[in-house]
Every structure is written in C-alpha cells, then in structure tokens.
N, C-alpha and C positions, 0 to 999 in steps of 0.2 A: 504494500500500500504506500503510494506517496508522501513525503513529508507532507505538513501541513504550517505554512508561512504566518505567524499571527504577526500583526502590525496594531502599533499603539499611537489612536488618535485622539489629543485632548482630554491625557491620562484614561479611555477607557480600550482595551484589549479587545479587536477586532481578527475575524478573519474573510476571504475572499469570495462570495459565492463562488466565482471560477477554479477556486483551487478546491473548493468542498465539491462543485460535480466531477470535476477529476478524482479525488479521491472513493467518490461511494460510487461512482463507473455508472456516470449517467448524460446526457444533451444538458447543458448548460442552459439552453432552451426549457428544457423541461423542468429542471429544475427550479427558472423562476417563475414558471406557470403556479407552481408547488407554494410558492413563497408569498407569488401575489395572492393566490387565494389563503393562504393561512392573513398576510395581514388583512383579509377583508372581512374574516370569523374574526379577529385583535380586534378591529376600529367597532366591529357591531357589539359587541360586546363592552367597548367601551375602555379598552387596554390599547396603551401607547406602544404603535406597532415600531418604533424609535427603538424600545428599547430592545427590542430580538432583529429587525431588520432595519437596516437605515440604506434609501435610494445611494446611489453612488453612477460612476461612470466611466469606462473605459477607451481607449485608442486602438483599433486593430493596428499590426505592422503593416500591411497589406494597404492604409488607407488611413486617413486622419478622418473618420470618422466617428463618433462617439456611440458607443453603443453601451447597453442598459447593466449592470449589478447590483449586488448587492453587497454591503460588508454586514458581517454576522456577529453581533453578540455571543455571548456563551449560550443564554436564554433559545438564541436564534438555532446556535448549535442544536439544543435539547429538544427543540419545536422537531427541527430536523429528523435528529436520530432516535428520535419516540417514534416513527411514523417509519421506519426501517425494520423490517425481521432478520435473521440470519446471522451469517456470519460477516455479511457489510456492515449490517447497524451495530455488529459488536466490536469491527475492528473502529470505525469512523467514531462510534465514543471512545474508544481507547486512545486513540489517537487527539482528538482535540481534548478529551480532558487531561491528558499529559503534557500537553502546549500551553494552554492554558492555565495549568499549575505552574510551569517551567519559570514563564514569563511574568505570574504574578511575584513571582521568589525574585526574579531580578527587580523589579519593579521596585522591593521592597527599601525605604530608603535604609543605611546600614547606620547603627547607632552609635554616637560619638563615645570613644572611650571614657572611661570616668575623670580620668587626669586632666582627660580635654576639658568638659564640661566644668570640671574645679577651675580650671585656667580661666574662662571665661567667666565664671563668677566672681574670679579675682578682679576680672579687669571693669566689672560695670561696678563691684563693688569699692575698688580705687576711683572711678568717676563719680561715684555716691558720695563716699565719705572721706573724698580726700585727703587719704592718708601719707606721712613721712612718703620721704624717700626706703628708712629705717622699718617702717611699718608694712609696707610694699614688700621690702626683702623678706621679712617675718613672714608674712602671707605664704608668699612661693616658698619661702623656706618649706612650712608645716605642709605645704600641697605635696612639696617631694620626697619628702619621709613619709609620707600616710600611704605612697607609691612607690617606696623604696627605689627612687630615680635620688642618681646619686647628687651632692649638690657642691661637689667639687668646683664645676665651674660659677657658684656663687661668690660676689664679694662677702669676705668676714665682716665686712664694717662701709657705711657710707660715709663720705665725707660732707657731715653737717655742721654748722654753725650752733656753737652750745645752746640749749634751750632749759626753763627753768617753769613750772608751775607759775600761775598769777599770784598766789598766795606767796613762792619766797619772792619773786620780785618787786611786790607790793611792800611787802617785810623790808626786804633788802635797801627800798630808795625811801624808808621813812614815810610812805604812804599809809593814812591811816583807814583807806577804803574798803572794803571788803570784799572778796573775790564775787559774794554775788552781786553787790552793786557793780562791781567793776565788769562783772559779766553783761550786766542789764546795759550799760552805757556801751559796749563793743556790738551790743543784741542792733543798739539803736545809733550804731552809727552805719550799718552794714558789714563788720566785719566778723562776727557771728552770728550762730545762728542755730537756732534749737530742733533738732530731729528726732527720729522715732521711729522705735520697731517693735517687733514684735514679743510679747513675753508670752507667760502662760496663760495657756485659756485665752481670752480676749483680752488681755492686759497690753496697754500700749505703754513702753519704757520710753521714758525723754533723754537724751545724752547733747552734749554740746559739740558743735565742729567748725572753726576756723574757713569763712567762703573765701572763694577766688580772690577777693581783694585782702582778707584778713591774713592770707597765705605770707603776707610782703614781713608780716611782725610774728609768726611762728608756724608753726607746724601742727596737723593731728597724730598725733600718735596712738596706736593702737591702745584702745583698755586694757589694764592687765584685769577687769574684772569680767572684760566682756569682750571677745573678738571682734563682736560686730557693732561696737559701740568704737568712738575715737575721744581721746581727752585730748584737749586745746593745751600745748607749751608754748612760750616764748622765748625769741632769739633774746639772749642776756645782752646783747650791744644795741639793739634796737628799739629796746622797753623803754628808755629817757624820750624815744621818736613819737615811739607809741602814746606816753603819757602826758606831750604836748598837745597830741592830736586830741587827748580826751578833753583836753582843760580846754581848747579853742572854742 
C-alpha cells in the first residue's frame, strides 16, 4: 500500500483526496462522488462538513488547469474508512492513523528544560526587582547548583561601590531621621518604591526597591529573608548627594 503524505495547514493535519484514492485502489473521480455526497448527509444534518472535508484545488502536469479535491481531516479519514470492508478498509486505517499519530508527535512543541525556564525567571525577575549586580550573580549562582552546572566560569565577586543600610548612614552623618521617614521622602521623590508579592494563602507581602532613577544612590540587594523580596542599600560616597537632594 502506498505511503500516505499528511500536510499541515494552519496548524491542523490534512491529507490529499488524491493520495487517499490511490491508496484504497479507486477513480479519484469516484471517490469524490463518495465525499460530495457524505458532505450533503454533514450540511443536512447540520455538521460543519469543514471539519472532515475542506474544497481545495489542483494543476494537472499535462495542462494548467484547475481541477476539483479535497484535503481530508482525520474525521474525513474515519467518514472514509467506516464505509470500507476488507482488507483495504483495514490496511487504509492503519495507514492514516499511523501518519496521523507520527505527525501529531512532531507537531508536538518540545518542553524547555528546567535550567532554561529558571534562567528566564531570573531574567524578568532582574527586570522586576532590580536587583545588585551582586544579587544577579547570587540568582545564577543558586540556578547552577540546584542543576549541578558547574559555576566555575562565575565571577567570585563584583566590582561595586561600598553600600551601607539607610539606618547606618543616617546614624553615621548625624541625621536624626528615621529610616521610615527617610523611606517615605525617597517613596515621594520617585526614587523608591513599595512592591509586592505573594505570601500565604492570599496574603500580599510589601518589600521596598530602589527605581530606575533611585538606582544612581544605591543598589537592591537580594533579602537574606526572602529571595524574592530586594532590600534598598546605599552607595557610602553618594549618601551627602542623596541627603541634599532630600533637604531641597
């Protein structure tokens, strides 16, 4: 019995009335006499004859003429080979439902490994919560142990500029403000800013994180309480910059 060619239109898995009357050894002719009349039992009935036949159209070599097909659904197959006895209608199912399986397995899209998948959550979660330089390598760090991917080609250390909690820098320049006020005035200049995720059950956690502009006078660094929270540090040279900008 001849192979059987399926072609894939607009994700769904078709095959050729022409290559179906060759294989079940019949007038191509005849067999759309067969097909017209099954879709006119479909339409009375009130089934969308679309989804077992769909019209189509071919070019003979002989002649740039168009003449009449059909592409075949699986459905279209089954209409087909129900209405077969013998040993045609058993080989012509065995044959398209083997293609038909072959092809839905390729079709199938193939699942990203899980190291991928982590990498990718590293990366929208660095656009979240923009975190360190320090924080970042921490991330991939813990992605390539959990994956025993060796992490040799990591740097030991980034090269950052010292940072210090608000609380000792506050301490440290004689400020007698307090980190939450000092936090409320950074809320309400735009350089922080309060976010939130997820806890238990429906509990929604707040943490604080350093925005795009807040970035120029410190860093997020990863929670040590929580991975997916970030604590606000500050650059120690740039805090006198910072605490001008609050008093203006």
């Amino acid at each position: 019995m001849n192979n059987l060619t399926i072609i894939s239109q607009q994700g769904e898995l078709l095959v050729n009335s022409r290559d179906v009357a060759k294989i079940i050894e019949v007038r191509h002719a005849d067999l759309l006499d067969k097909i017209n009349g099954y879709i006119q039992y479909l339409e009375n009935g009130k089934f969308r004859s679309q989804d077992f036949f769909i019209a189509s159209t071919y070019k003979a070599d002989s002649n740039n003429r168009n003449y009449d097909c059909y592409l075949m659904t699986r459905k279209g197959c089954d209409m087909v080979a129900n209405k077969m006895i013998g040993e045609k209608g058993v080989l012509f199912t065995a044959t398209y439902v083997t293609e038909f399986e072959r092809m839905s397995k390729q079709q199938k899209p193939t699942a990203l490994p899980q190291v991928e998948v982590d990498l990718i959550a590293i990366k929208y979660a660095s656009e979240i919560l923009r975190p360190s330089e320090a924080g970042k390598l921490k991330m991939l760090t813990r992605v390539c142990k959990n994956h025993n991917v060796n992490t040799n080609f990591l740097p030991s250390y980034t090269a950052e500029d010292v940072t210090r909690s608000a609380t000792e820098l506050l301490a440290k320049h004689g400020k007698s403000m307090s980190a939450v006020a000092f936090n409320k005035r950074l809320i309400a200049l735009g350089l922080l800013e309060v976010m939130t995720r997820n806890g238990k059950g429906n509990t929604k956690k707040e943490f604080k994180s350093l925005t795009e502009t807040g970035l120029t006078y410190g860093k997020n660094l990863v929670s040590p309480m929580n991975e997916r929270e970030t604590q606000p540090h500050f650059y120690e040279a740039k805090f006198p910059e910072l605490l001008g900008k609050m008093i203006a």
